[in-house]
C-alpha positions as CSV (number, residue, x, y, z in Angstrom):
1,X,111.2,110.1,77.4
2,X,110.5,111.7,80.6
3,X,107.5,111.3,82.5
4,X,107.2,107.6,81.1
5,X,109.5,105.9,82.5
6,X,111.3,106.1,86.3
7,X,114.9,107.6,86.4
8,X,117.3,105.4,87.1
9,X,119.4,106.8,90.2
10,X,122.0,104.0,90.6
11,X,123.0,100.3,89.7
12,X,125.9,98.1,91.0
13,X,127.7,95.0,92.1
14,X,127.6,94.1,95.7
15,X,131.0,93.7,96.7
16,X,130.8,90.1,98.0
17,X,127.7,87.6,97.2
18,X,127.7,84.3,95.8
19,X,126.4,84.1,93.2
20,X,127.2,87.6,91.9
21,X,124.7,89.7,92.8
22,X,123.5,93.3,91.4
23,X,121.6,96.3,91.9
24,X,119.6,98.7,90.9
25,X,117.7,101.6,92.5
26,X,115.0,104.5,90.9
27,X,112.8,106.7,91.7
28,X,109.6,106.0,93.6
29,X,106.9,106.1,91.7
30,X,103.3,106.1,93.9
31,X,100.9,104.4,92.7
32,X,97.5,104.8,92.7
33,X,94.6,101.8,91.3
34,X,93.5,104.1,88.2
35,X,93.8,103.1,84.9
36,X,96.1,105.7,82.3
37,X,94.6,107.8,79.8
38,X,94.4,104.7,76.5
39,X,95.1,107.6,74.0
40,X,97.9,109.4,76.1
41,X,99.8,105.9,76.7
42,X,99.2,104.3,73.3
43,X,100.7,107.7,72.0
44,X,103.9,107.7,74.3
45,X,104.3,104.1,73.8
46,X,104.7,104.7,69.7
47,X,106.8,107.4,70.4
48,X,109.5,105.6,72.7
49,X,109.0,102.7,69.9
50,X,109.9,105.2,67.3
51,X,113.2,105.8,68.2
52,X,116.1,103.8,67.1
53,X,118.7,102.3,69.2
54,X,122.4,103.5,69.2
55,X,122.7,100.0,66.8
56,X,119.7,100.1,65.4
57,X,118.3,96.9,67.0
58,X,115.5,96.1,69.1
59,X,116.1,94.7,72.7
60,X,119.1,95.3,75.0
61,X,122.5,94.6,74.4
62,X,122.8,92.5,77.7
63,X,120.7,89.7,79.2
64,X,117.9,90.7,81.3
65,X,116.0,88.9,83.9
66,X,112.3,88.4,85.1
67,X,113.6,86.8,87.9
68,X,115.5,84.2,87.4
69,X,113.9,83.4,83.4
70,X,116.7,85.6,81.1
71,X,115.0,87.5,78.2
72,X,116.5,87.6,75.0
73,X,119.4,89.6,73.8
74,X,119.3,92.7,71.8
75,X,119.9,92.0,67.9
76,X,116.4,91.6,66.6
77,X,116.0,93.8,63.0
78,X,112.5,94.9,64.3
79,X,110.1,95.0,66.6
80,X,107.6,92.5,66.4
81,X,110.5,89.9,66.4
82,X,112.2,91.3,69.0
83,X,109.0,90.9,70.9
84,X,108.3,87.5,69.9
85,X,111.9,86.7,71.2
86,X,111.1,88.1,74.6
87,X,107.8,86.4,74.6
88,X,109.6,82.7,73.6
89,X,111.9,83.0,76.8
90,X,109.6,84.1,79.5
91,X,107.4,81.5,78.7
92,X,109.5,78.5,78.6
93,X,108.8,76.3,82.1
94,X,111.4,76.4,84.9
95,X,113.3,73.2,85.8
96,X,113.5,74.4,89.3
97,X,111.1,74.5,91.8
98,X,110.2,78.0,93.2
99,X,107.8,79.7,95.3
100,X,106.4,78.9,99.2
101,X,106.0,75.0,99.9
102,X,108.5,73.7,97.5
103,X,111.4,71.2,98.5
104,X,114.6,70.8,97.2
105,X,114.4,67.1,98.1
């Protein structure tokens, strides 16, 4: 759906990084502190929603990230479990430590 989401304008593997390492690049979207239109965004949002998938599943058909958390893979029936699949991962606690002042001691 244009206009909703940023194009994508590349992605990648970096040649040599351990661990593997990827990229991807879009377009720059400036942003500004306003809030969007509730009745516009609500209505895109349902429509991107209302399309199927090439396999008619909800999700992606490889892991994602939020950092270093994975999401869920692709293959929930609908929606709302495809959402409550997402929602299980990213909030399960990390075993690492992570952020400014930690240790790995």
């Amino acid at each position: 759906m244009p206009g909703l989401v940023l194009k994508s304008l590349g992605w990648g593997k970096y040649r040599s990084a351990v661990p593997e390492t990827y990229f991807f690049i879009e377009d720059f979207k400036d942003m500004d502190m306003s809030l969007p239109n509730p009745g516009q965004l609500t209505q895109q949002t349902a429509q991107l929603h209302a399309n199927l998938s090439p396999n008619g599943m909800f999700g992606f058909e490889v892991t994602t990230f939020a950092g270093d958390v994975p999401h869920a893979k692709a293959g929930s029936p609908t929606g709302p479990s495809s959402s409550l699949e997402s929602l299980v991962c990213v909030s399960k606690p990390t075993r690492k430590p992570t952020g400014v002042g930690t240790s790995s001691s």
